[in-house]
N, C-alpha and C positions, 0 to 999 in steps of 0.2 A: 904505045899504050897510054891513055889519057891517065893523068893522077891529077885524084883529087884536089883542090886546093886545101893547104893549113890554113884552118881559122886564127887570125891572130887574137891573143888573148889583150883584154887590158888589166895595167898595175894599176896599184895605189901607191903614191907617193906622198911629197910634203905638196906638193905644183895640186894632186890631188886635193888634199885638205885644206889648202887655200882656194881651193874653184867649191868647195860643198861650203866653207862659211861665206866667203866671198857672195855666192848666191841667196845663201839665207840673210844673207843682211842684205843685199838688192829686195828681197822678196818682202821681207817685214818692213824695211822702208816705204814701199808702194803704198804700204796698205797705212802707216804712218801718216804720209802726206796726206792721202785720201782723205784718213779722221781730220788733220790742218784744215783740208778746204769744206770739210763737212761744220766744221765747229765756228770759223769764221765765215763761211755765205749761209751755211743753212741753221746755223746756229743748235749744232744738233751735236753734242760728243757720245762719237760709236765705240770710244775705247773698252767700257763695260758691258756692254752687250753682246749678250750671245751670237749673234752672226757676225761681230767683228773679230770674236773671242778664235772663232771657227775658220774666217778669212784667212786669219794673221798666220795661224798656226800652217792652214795649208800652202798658202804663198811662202812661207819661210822654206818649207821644205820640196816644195814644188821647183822655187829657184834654186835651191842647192842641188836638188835632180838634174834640171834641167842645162845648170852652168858646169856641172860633171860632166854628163852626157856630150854638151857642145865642146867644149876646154878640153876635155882627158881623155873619153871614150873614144870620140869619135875619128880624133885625131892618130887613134893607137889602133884602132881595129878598124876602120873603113866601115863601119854599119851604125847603126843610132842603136841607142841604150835597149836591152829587153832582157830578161831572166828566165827560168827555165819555170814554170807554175805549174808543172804535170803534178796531176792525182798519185796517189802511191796504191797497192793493194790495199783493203782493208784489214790486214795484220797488223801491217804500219801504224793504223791509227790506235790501236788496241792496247801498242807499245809505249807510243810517245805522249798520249796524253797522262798516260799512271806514271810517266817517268815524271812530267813537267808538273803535276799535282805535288810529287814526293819535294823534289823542289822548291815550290811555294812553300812547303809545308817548314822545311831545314831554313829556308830563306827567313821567315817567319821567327823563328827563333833566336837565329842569329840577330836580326834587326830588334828585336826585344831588348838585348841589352847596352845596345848606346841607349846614353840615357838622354833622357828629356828633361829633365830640370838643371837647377845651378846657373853660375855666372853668365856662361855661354849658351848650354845647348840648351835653358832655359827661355832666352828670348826669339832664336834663332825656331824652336822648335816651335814658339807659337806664332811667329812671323810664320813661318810654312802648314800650320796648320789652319790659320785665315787664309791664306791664298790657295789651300788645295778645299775650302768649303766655298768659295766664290765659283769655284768651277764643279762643284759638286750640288747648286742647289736647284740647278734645270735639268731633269734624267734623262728628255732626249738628247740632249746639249753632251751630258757624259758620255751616254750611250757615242755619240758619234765623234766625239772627241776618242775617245780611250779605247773602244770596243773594235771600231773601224778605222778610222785616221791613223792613228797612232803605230796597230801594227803596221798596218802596209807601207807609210811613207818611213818609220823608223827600221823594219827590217829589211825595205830596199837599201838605206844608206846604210845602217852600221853590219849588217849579215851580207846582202848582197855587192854594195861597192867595196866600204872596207876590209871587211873578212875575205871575201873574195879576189879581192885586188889584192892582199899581200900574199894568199895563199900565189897566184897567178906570177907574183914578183919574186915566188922562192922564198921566203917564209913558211916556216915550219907548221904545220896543219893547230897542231896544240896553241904556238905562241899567237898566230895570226886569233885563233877562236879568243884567249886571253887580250888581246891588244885590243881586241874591238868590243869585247863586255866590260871592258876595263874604260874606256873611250864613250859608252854607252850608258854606264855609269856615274860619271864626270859631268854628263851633261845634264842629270838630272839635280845636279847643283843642293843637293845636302843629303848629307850622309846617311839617311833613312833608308830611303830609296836609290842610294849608289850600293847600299848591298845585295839590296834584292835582286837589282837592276844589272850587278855582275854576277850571280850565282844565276838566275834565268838567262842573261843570256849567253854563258856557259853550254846550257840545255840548247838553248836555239842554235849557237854557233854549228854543234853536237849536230844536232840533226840538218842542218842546210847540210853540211859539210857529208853528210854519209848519204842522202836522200840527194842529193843536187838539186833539189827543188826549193825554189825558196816560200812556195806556197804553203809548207809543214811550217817553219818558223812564225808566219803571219799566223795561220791558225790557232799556233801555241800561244803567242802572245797577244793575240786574241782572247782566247779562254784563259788565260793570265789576269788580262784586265777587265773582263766578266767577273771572272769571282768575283775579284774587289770591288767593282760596281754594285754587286749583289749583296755584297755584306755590306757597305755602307747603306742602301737601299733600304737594309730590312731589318738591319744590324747597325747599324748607325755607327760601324767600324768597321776598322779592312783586318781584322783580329779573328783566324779560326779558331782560334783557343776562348774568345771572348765570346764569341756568336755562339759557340758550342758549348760551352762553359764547360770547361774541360783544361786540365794541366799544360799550360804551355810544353812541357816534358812529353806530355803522351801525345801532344800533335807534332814532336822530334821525331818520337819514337816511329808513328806513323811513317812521316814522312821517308827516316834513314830506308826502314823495309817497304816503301813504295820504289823510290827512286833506285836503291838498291836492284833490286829483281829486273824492275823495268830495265835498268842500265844495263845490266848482265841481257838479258833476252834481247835488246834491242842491236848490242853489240854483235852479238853472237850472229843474229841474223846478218847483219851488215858486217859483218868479222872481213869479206873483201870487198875492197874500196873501187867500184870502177871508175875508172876513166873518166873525164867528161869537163868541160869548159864551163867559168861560173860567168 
């Protein structure tokens, strides 16, 4: 009787997370030299501009893909890097967007109280608030940084390699989703956005993890970074309680019975976990 072959699965290790930065700093170097030979032959620095701003970002995380892929994946599984992107029913999507809204909404709150002034988070918080309006004053340049860019090559690596990889390596479904919002968070390098950044992708972990699809995660964080585009846009801040003018309290309130219900329902539906290799 023919039996099928076992897919080998690949881990994540430390060999791992040295081949994803290891890549991203080959990749942002490339594009380094490049602005060198731009600024002394063509006399021209591309460092501030929007199509280098776009380059850099994608070659960083293009070569951490792609030095995963060659170094870890391919070595452990016999096949080159790909993830599962199937569609879900439309129930699905009905669930996890009002889950990921409630989210934003508790994320929002929480982030409300570090504070922004004083010794420290006084200068630190306006050092990050010029450099998050340098990349905010081109809207298609946003738009394709944060909208597009961002979820797809950010939830390949931290949902679908990381998360994935340690669930694969025996790591507990909970700590693997924690390690990698936690990991996801760190790299947004100050504390504004390392809470949001672990409370969402908590949610994202959540759903790769029950969906097997990593195309829900991208979508969510997607419409993640939509709102926020849109409230800076039109609202000249990433604040629903500002834009709304409304109680930071009542967009809690909100949010706990969003994320609440949706969590319950969403669970319930996917209450059994199938099978299935990340």
């Amino acid at each position: 009787m023919y039996e099928t072959p076992v897919r080998k699965k690949f881990t994540f290790g430390w060999k791992g997370a040295l081949a994803l930065v290891a890549g991203m700093i080959a990749g942002t170097s490339i594009m380094a030299v490049a602005n060198i030979f731009s600024m002394f032959v063509l006399k021209d620095n591309l460092q501030y501009g929007d199509f280098y701003m776009i380059a850099t970002n994608a070659a960083g995380f293009l070569g951490a893909i792609f030095a995963f892929d060659y170094l870890i994946y391919r070595p452990q599984t016999g096949r080159k890097l790909n993830f599962n992107l199937s569609t879900m029913n439309f129930s699905t999507y009905l669930l996890i967007f009002p889950m990921m809204l409630g989210m934003m909404f508790i994320a929002e709150f929480v982030t409300a109280q570090i504070p922004v002034t004083g010794p420290f988070f006084g200068k630190y918080y306006k050092f990050f608030s010029d450099l998050m309006s340098q990349m905010t004053n081109d809207r298609p340049t946003l738009i394709l940084l944060a909208v597009i860019m961002a979820p797809l090559f950010e939830e390949i690596v931290f949902r679908g390699i990381i998360q994935g990889g340690l669930i694969n390596r025996g790591v507990p479904p909970l700590k693997a989703i924690l390690v990698s919002s936690i990991i996801f968070g760190l790299v947004h390098a100050n504390p504004w956005q390392f809470v949001g950044a672990v409370f969402l992708g908590c949610v994202l972990g959540l759903v790769y993890y029950k969906t097997k699809s990593l195309l829900m995660p991208i979508l969510l964080h997607a419409f993640n970074n939509l709102c926020s585009a849109l409230l800076i846009f039109y609202g000249n801040t990433e604040s629903f309680s500002e834009s709304l003018q409304v109680s930071e309290y009542v967009v809690l309130g909100i949010g706990i019975v969003l994320f609440s219900a949706f969590y319950f329902l969403f669970m319930k539906k996917y209450r059994v976990h199938y099978s299935g290799n990340f």
